[in-house]
C-alpha positions in Angstrom: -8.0 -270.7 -46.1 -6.8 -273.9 -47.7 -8.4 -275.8 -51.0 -7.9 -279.4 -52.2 -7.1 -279.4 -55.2 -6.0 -282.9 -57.6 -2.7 -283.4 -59.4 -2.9 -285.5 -62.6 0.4 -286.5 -64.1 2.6 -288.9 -65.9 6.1 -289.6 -67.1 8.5 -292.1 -68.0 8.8 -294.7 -64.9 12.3 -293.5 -63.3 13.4 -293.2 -59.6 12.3 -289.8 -58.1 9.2 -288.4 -59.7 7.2 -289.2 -56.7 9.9 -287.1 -54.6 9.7 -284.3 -57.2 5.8 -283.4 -56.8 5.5 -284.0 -53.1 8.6 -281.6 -53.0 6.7 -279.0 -55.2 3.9 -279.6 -52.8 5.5 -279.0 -49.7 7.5 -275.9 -50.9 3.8 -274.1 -51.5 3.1 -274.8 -47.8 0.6 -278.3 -49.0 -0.4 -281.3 -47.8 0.1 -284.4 -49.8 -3.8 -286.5 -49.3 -5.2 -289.5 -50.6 -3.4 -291.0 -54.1 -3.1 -293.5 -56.6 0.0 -294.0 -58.5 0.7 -296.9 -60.6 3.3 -298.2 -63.5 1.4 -298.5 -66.9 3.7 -299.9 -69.4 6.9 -298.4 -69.4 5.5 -294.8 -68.1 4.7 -294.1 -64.1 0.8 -292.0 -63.8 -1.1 -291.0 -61.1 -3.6 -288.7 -59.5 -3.2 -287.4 -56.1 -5.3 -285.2 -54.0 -3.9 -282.8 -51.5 -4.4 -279.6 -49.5 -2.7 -276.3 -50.3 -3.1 -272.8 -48.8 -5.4 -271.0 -51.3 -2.6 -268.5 -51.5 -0.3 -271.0 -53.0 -2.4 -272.9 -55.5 -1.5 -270.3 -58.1 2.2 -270.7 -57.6 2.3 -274.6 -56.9 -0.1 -275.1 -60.4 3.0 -273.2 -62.1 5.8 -275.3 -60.3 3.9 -278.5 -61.7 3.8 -277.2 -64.9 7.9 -276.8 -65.0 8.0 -280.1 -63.9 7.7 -280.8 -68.2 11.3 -280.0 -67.9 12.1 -283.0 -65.9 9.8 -284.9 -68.2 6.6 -284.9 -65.8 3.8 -283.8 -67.3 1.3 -282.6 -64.1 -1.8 -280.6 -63.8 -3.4 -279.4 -61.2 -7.0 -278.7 -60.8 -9.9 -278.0 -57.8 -11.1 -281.3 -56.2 -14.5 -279.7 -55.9 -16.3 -280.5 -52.6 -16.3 -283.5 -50.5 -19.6 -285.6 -50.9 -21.5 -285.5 -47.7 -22.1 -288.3 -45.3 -20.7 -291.7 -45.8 -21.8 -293.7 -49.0 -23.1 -296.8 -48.9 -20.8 -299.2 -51.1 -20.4 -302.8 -52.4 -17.5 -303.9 -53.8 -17.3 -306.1 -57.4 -14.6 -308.5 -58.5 -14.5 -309.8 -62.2 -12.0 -312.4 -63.1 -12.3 -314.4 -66.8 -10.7 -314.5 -70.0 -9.3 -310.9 -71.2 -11.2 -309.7 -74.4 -12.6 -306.8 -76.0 -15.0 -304.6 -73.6 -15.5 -306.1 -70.3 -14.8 -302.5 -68.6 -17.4 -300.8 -71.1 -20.0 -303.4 -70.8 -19.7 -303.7 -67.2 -19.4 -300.0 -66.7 -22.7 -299.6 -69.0 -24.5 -302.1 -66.3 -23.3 -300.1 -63.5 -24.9 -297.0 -64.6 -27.7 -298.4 -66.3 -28.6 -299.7 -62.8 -28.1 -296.6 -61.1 -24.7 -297.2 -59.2 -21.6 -294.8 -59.5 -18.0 -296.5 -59.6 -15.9 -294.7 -56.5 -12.7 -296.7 -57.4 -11.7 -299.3 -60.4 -8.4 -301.2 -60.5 -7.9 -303.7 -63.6 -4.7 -305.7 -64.7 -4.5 -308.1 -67.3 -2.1 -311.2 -66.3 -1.0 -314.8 -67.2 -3.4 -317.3 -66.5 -1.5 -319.7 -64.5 -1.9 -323.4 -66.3 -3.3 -322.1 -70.2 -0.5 -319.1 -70.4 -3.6 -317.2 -71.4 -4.5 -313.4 -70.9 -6.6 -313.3 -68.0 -8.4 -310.3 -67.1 -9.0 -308.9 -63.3 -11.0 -306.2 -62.0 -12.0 -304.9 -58.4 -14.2 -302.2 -58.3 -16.0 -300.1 -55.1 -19.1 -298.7 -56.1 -21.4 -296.5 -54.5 -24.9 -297.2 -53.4 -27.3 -293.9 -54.9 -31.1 -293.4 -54.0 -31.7 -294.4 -57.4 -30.2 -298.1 -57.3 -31.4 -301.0 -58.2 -29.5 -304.2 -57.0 -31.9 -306.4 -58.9 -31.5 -305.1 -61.9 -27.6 -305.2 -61.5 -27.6 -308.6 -60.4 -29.6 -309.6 -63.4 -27.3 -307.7 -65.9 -24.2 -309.0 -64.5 -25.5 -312.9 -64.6 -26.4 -311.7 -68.2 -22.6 -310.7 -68.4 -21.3 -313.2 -66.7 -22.9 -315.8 -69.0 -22.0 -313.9 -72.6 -18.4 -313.2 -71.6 -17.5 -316.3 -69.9 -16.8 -314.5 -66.7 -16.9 -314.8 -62.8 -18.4 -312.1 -61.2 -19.0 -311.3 -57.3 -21.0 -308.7 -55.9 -20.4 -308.4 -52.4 -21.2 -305.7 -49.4 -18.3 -303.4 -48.9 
């Protein structure tokens, strides 16, 4: 019997720390999955899901922890079960001036209207002819029973408008 499980983990960004957790994975018999790894600042984080014989998830969580010696901080923890059926998603793109909470008041509309964010990527970056901040998000959300796409629509505009932002809603 095998169980996915997720690793969380960070350290500082250096060659090898990828290597070192897929190694700790594969010597506990696992499966490295789905991930997302990034740089943030001067540190390297990421969460990865994978598959490990239910035997081993004991041993592997314990591996990860000694990782701290290397200066990776990981934890493990149960993925829980996979949603059933394929989601209906659309995806959202928000490009405009950086400033103080675009991700909380866009996040607020999102559930306010129902929807659930499956994935969320921002970067803040140099806007090419001011030398501004300029803030950039893509998001995938998910479709629920409970949606309402009007009601989005509206609060983005409202967004949009207040913030001084472009917004797109598109399907997936």
């Amino acid at each position: 019997m095998s169980s996915r499980v997720l690793i969380s983990f960070f350290s500082d960004d250096r060659p090898g720390v990828i290597h070192e957790i897929s190694r700790a994975i594969e010597d506990h018999g696992g499966s490295w999955m789905d991930s997302q790894l990034s740089r943030l600042g001067g540190r390297f984080a990421g969460v990865l899901q994978a598959q490990v014989p239910a035997a081993q998830q004991e041993a592997l969580d314990a591996s990860l922890s000694a990782l701290v010696d290397r200066g990776i901080t990981a934890t493990l923890t149960s993925a829980g079960e996979a949603p059933a059926g394929a989601a209906t998603t659309r995806g959202l793109r928000v490009l405009g001036p950086d400033r103080r909470g675009i991700v909380q008041e866009m996040t607020r509309a999102l559930q306010d209207a129902g929807f659930n964010v499956l994935s969320l990527a921002t970067s803040v970056e140099t806007a090419p002819m001011s030398g501004e901040p300029l803030f950039r998000a893509e998001a995938r959300i998910e479709v629920l029973e409970a949606s309402r796409i009007d009601e989005l629509e509206a609060q983005l505009d409202a967004l949009a408008e207040a913030m001084t932002l472009e917004i797109d809603l598109s399907p997936s």
